[in-house]
PDB file of N, CA, C and O in Angstrom:
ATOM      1  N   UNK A   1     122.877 104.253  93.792  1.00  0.00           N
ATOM      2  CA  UNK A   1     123.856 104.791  94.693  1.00  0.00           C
ATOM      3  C   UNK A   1     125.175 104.031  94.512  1.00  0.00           C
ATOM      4  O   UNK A   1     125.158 102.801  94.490  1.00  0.00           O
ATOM      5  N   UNK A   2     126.269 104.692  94.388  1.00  0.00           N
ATOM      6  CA  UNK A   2     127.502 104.177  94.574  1.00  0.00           C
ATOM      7  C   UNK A   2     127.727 103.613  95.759  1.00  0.00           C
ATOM      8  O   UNK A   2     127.080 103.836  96.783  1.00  0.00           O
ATOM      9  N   UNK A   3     129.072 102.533  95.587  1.00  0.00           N
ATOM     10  CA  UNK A   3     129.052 102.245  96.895  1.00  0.00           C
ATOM     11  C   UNK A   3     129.957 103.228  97.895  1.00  0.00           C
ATOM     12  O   UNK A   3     129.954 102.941  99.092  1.00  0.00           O
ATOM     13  N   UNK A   4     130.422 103.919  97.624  1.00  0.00           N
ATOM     14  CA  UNK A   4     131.012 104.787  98.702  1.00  0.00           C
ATOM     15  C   UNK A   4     129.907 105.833  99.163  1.00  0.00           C
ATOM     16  O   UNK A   4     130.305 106.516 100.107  1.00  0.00           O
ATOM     17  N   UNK A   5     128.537 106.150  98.707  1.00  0.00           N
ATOM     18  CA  UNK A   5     127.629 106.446  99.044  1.00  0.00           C
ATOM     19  C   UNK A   5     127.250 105.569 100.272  1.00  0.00           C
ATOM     20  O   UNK A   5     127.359 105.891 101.455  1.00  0.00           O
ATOM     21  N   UNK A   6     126.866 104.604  99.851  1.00  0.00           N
ATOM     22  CA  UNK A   6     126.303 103.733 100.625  1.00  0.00           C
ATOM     23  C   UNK A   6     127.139 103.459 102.321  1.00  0.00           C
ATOM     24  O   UNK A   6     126.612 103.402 103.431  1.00  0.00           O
ATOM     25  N   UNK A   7     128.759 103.320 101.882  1.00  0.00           N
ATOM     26  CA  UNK A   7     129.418 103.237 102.784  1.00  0.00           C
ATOM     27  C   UNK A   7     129.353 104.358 103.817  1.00  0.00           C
ATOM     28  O   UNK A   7     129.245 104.116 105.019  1.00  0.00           O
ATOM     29  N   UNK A   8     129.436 105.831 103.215  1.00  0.00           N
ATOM     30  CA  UNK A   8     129.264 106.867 103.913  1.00  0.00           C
ATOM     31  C   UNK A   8     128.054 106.927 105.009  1.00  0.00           C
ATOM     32  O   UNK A   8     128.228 107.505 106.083  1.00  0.00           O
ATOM     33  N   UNK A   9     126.539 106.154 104.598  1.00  0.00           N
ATOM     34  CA  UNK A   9     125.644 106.212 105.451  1.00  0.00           C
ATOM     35  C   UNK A   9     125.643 105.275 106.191  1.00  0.00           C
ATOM     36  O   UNK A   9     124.865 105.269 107.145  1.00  0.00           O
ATOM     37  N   UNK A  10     126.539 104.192 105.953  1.00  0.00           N
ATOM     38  CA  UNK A  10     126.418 102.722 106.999  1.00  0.00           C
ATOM     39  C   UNK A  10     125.278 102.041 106.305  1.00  0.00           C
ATOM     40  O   UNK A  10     124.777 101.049 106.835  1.00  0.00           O
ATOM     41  N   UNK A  11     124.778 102.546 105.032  1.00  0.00           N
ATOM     42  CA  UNK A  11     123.496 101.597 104.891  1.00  0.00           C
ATOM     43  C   UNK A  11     124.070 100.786 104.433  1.00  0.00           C
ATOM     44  O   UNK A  11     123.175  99.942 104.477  1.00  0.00           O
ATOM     45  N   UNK A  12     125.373  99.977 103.721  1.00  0.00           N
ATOM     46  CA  UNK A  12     125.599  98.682 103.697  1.00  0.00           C
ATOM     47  C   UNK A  12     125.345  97.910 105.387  1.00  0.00           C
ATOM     48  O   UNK A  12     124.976  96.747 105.551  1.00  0.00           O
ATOM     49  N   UNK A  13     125.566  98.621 106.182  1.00  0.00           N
ATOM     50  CA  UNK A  13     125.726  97.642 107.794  1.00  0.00           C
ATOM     51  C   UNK A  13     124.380  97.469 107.983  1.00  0.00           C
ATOM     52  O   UNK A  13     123.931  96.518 108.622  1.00  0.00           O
ATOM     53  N   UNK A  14     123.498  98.576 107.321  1.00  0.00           N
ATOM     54  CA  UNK A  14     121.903  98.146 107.912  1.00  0.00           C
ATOM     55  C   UNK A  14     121.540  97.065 107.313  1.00  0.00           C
ATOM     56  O   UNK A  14     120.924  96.206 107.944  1.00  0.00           O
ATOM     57  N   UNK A  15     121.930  96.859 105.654  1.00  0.00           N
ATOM     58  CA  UNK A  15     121.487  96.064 104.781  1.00  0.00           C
ATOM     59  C   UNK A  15     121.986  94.396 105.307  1.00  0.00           C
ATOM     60  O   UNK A  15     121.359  93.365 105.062  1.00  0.00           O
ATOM     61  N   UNK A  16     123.424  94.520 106.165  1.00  0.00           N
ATOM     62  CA  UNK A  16     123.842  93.256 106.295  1.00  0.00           C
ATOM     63  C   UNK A  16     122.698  92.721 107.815  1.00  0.00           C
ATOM     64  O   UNK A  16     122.397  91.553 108.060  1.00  0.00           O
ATOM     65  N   UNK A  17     122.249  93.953 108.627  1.00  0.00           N
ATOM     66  CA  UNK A  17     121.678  93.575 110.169  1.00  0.00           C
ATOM     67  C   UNK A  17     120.510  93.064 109.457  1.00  0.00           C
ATOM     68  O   UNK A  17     120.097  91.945 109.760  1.00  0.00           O
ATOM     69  N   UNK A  18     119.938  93.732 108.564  1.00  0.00           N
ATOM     70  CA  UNK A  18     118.548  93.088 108.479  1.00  0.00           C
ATOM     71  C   UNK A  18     118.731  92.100 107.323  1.00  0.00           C
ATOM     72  O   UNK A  18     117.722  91.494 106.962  1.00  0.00           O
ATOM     73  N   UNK A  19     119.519  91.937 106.896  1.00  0.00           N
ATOM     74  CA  UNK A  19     119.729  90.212 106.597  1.00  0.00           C
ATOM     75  C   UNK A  19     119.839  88.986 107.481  1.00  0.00           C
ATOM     76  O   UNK A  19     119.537  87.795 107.415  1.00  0.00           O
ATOM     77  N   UNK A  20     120.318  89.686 108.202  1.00  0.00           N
ATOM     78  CA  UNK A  20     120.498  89.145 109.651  1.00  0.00           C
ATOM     79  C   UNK A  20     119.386  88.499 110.159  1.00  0.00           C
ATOM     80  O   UNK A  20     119.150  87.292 110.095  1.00  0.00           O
ATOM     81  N   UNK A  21     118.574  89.549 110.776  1.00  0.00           N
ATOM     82  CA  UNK A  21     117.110  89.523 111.280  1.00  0.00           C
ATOM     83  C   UNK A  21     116.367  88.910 110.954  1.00  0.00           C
ATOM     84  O   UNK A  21     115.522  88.369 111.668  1.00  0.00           O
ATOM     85  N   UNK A  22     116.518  88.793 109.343  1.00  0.00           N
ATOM     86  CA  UNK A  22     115.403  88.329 108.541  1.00  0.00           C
ATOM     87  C   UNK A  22     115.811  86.585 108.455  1.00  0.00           C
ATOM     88  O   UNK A  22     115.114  85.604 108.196  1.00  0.00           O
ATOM     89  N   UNK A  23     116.899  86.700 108.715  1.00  0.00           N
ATOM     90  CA  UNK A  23     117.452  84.743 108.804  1.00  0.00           C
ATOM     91  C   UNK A  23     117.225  84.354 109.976  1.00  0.00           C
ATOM     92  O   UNK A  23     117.044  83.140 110.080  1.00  0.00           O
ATOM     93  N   UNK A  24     117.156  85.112 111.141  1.00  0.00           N
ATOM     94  CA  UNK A  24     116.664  84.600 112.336  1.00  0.00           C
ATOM     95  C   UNK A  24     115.271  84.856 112.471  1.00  0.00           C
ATOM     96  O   UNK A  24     114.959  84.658 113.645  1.00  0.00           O
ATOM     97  N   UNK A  25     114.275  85.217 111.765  1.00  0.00           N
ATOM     98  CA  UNK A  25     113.109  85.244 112.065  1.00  0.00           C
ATOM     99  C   UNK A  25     112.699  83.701 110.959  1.00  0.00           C
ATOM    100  O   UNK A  25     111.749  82.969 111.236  1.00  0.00           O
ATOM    101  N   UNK A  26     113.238  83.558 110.244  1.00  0.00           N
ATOM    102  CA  UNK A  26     112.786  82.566 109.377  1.00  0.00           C
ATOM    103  C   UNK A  26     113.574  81.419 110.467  1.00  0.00           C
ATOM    104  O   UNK A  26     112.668  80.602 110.633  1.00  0.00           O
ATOM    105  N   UNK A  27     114.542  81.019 111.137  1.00  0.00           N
ATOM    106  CA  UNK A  27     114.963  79.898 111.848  1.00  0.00           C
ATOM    107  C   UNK A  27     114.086  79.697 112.834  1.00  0.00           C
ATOM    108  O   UNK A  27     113.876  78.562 113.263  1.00  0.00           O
ATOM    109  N   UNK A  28     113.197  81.250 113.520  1.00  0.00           N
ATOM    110  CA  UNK A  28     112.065  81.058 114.673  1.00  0.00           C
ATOM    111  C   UNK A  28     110.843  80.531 114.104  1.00  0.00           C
ATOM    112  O   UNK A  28     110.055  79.735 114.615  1.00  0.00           O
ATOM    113  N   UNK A  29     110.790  81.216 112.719  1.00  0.00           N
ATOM    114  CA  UNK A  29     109.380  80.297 112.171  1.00  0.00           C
ATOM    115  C   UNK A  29     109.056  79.146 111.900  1.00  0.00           C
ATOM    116  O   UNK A  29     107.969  78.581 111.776  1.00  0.00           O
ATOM    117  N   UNK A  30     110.507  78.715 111.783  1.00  0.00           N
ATOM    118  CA  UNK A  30     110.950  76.790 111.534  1.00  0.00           C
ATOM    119  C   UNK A  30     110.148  76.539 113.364  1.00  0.00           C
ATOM    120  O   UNK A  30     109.144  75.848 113.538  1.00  0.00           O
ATOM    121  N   UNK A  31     110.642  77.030 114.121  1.00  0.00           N
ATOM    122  CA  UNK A  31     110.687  76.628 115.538  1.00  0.00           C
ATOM    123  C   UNK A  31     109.319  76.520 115.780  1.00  0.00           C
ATOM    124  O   UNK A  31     108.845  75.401 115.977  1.00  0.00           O
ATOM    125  N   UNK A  32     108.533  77.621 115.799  1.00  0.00           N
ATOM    126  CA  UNK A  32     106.994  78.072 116.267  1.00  0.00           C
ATOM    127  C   UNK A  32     106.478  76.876 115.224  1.00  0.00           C
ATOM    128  O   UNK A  32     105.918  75.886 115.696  1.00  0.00           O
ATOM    129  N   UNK A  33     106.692  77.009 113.755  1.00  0.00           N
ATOM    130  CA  UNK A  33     105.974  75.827 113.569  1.00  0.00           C
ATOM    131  C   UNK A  33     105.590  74.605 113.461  1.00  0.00           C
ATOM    132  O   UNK A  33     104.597  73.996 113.064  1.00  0.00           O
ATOM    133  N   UNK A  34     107.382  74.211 114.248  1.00  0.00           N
ATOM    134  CA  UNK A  34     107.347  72.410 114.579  1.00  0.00           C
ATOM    135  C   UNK A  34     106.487  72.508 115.753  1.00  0.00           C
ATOM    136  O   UNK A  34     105.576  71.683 115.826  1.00  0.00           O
ATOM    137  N   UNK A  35     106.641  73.557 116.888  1.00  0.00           N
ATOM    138  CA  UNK A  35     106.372  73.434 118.248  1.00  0.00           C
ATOM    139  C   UNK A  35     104.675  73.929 118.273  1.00  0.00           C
ATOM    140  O   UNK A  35     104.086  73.380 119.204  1.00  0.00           O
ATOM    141  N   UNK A  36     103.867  74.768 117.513  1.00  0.00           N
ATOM    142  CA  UNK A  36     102.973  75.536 117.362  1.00  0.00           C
ATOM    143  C   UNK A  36     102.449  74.806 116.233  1.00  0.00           C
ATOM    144  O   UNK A  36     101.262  74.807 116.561  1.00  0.00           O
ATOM    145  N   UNK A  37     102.497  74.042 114.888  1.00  0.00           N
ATOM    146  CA  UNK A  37     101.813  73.944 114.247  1.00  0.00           C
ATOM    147  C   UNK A  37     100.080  73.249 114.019  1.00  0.00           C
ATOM    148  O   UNK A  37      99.173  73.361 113.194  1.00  0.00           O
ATOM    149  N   UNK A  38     100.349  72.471 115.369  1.00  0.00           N
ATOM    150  CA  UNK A  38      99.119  72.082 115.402  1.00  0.00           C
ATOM    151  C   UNK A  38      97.591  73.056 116.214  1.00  0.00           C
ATOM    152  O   UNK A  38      96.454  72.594 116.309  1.00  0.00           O
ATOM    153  N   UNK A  39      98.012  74.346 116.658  1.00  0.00           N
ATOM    154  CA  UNK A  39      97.468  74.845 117.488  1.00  0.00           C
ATOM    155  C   UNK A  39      97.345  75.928 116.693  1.00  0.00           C
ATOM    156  O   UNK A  39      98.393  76.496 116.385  1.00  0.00           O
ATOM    157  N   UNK A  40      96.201  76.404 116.235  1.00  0.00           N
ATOM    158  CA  UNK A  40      95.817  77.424 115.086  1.00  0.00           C
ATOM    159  C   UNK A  40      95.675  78.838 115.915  1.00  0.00           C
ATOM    160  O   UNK A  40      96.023  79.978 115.608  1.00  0.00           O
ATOM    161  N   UNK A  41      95.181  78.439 116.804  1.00  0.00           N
ATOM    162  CA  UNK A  41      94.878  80.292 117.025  1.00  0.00           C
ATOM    163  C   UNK A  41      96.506  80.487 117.521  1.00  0.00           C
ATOM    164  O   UNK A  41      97.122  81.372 116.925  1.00  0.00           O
ATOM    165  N   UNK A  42      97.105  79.862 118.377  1.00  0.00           N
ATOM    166  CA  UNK A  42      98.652  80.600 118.424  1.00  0.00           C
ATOM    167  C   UNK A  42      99.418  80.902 116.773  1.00  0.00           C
ATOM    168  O   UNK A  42     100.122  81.875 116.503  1.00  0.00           O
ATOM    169  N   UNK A  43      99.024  79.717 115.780  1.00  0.00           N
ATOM    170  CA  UNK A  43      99.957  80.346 114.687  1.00  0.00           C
ATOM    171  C   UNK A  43      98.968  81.439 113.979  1.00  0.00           C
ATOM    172  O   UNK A  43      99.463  82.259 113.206  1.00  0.00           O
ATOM    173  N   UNK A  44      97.744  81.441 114.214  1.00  0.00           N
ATOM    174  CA  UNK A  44      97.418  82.938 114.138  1.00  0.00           C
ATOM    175  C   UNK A  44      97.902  83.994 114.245  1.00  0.00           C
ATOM    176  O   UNK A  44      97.950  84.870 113.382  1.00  0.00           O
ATOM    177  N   UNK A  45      98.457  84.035 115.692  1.00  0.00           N
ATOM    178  CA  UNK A  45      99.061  85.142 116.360  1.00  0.00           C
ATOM    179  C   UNK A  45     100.489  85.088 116.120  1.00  0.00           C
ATOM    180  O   UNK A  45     101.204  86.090 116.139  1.00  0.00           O
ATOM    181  N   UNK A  46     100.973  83.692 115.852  1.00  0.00           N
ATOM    182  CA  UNK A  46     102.366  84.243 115.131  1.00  0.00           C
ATOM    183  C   UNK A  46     102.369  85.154 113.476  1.00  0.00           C
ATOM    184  O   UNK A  46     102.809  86.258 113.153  1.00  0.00           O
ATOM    185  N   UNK A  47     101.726  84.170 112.786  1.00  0.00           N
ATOM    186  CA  UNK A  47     100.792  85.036 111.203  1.00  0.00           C
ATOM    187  C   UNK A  47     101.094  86.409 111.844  1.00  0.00           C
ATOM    188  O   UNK A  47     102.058  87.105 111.524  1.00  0.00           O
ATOM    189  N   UNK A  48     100.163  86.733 112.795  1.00  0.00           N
ATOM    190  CA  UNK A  48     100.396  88.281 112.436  1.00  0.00           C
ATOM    191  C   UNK A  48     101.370  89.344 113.302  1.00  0.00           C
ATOM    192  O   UNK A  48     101.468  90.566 113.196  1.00  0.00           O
ATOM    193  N   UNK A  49     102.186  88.213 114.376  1.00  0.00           N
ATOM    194  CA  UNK A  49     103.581  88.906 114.916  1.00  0.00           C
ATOM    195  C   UNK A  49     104.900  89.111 113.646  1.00  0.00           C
ATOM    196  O   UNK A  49     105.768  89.971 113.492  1.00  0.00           O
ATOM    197  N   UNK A  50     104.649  88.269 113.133  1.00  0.00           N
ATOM    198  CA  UNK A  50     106.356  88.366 112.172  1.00  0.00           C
ATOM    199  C   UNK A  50     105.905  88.765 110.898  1.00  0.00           C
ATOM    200  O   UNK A  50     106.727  88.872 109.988  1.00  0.00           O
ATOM    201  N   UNK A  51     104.458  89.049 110.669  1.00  0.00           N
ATOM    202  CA  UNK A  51     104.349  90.316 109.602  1.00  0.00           C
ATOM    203  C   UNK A  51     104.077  91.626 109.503  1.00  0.00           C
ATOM    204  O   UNK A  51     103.565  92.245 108.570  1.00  0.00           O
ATOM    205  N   UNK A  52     104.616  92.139 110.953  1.00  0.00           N
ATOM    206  CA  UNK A  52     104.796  93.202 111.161  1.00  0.00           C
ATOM    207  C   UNK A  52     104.838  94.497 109.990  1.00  0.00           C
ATOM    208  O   UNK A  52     105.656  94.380 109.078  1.00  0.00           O
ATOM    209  N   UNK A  53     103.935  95.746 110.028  1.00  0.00           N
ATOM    210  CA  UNK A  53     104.551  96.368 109.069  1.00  0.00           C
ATOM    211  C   UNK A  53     105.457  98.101 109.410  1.00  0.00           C
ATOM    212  O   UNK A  53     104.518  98.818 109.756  1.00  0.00           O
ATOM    213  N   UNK A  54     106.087  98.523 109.430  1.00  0.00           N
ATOM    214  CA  UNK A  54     106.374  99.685 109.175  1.00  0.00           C
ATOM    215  C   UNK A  54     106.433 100.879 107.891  1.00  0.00           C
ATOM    216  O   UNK A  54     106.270 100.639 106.694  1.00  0.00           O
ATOM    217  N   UNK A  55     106.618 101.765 108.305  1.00  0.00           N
ATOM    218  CA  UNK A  55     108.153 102.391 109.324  1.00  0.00           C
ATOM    219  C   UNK A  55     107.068 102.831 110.132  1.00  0.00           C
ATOM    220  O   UNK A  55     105.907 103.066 109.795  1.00  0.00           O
ATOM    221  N   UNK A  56     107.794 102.934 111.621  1.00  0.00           N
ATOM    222  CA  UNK A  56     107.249 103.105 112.673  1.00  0.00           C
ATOM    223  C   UNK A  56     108.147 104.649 112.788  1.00  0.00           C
ATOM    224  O   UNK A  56     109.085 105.165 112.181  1.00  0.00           O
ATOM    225  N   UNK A  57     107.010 105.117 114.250  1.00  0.00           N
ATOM    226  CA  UNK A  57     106.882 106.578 114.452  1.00  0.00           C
ATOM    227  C   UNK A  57     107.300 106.264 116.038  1.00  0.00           C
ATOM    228  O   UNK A  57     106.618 105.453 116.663  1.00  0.00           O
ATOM    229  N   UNK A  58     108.427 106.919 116.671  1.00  0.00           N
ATOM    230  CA  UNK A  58     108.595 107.677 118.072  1.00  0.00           C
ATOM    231  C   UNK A  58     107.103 107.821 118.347  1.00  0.00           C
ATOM    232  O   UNK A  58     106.134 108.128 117.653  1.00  0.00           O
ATOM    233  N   UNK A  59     107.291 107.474 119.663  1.00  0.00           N
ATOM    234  CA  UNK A  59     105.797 107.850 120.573  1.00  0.00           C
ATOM    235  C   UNK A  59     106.169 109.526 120.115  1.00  0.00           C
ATOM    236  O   UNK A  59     105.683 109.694 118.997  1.00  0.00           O
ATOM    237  N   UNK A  60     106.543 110.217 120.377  1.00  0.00           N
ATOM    238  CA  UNK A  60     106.626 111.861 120.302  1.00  0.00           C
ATOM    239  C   UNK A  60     105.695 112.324 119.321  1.00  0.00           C
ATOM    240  O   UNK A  60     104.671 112.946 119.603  1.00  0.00           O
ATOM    241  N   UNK A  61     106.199 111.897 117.716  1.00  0.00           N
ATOM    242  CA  UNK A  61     105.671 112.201 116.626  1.00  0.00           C
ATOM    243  C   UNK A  61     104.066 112.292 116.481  1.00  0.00           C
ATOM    244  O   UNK A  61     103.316 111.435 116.948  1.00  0.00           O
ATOM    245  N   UNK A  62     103.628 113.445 115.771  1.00  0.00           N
ATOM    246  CA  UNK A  62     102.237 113.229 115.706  1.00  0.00           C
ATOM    247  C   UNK A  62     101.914 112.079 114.515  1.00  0.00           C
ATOM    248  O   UNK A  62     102.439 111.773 113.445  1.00  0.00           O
ATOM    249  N   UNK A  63     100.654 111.573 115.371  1.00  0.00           N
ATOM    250  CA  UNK A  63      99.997 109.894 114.159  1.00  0.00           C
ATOM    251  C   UNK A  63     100.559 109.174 114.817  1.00  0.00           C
ATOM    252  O   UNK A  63     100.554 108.126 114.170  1.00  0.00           O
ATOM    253  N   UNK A  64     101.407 108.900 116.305  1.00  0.00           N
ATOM    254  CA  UNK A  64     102.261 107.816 116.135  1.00  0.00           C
ATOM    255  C   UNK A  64     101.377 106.940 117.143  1.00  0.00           C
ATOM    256  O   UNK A  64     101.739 105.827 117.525  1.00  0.00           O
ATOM    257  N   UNK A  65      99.992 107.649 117.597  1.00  0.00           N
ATOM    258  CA  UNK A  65      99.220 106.458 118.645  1.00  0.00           C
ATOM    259  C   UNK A  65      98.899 106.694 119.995  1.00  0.00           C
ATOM    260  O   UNK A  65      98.002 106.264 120.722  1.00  0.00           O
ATOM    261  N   UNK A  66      99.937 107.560 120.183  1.00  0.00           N
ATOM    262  CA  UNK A  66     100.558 108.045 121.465  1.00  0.00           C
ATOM    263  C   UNK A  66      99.039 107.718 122.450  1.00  0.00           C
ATOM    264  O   UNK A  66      98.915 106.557 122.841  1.00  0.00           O
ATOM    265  N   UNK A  67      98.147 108.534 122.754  1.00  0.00           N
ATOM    266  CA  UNK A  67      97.347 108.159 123.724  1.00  0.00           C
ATOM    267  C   UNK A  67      95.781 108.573 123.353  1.00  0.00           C
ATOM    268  O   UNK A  67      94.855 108.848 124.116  1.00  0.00           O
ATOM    269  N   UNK A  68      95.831 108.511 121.709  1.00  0.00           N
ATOM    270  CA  UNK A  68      94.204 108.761 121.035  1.00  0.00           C
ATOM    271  C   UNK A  68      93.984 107.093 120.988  1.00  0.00           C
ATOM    272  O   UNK A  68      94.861 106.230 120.937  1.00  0.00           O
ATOM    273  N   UNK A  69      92.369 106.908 121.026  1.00  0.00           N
ATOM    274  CA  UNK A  69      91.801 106.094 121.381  1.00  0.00           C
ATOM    275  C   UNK A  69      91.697 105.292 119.811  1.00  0.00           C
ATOM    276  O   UNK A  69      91.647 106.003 118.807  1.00  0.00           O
ATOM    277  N   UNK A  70      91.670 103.793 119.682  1.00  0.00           N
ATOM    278  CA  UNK A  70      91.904 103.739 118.352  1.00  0.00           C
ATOM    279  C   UNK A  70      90.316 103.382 117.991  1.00  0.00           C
ATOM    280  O   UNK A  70      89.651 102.910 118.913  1.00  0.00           O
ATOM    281  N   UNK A  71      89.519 103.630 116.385  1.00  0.00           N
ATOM    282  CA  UNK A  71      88.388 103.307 116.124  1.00  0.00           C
ATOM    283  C   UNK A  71      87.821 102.222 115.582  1.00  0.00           C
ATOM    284  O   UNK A  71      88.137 101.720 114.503  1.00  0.00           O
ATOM    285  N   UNK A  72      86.794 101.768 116.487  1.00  0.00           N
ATOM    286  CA  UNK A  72      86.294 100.408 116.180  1.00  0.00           C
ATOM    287  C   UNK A  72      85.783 100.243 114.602  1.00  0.00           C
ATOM    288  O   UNK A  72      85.116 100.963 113.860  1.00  0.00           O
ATOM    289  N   UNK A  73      86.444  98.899 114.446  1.00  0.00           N
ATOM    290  CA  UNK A  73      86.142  98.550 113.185  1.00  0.00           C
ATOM    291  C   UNK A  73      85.159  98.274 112.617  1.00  0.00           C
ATOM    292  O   UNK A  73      85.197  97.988 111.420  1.00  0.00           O
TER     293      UNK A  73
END
C-alpha cells in the first residue's frame, strides 16, 4: 500500500496507537513482574491476560459468545 493509501484509512494512526499499547503493556509487564514475580499462579494469570488473542466479534455478531453455553474441555 502506498502511503497516501494508508493515510486515507488512518491506518498509519492505528499503526502508531498500537505501538503505543504495545509499549505500555511491555512497561506493565516490567511492573507485574517485579511486584508478581514470585507468586506463580498470579503470573499465570497475567501469562494469559496480555496474550490475549483476536479479532474480536460485537456481542451482536453470530459466534461472538453472546449467551451459548461454552463446551467442557
Amino acid at each position: 500500500m502506498t502511503r497516501a493509501t494508508l493515510d486515507r484509512y488512518n491506518i498509519v494512526d492505528l499503526e502508531d496507537v498500537a505501538a503505543e499499547i504495545a509499549e505500555q503493556v511491555r512497561v506493565l509487564d516490567g511492573l507485574v513482574r517485579y511486584r508478581f514475580g514470585d507468586n506463580a499462579e498470579l503470573m499465570g494469570a497475567w501469562a494469559s491476560a496480555r496474550n490475549v488473542l483476536g479479532p474480536f466479534k460485537p456481542k451482536g455478531e453470530p459466534g461472538a459468545g453472546g449467551s451459548q453455553t461454552p463446551k467442557a474441555a
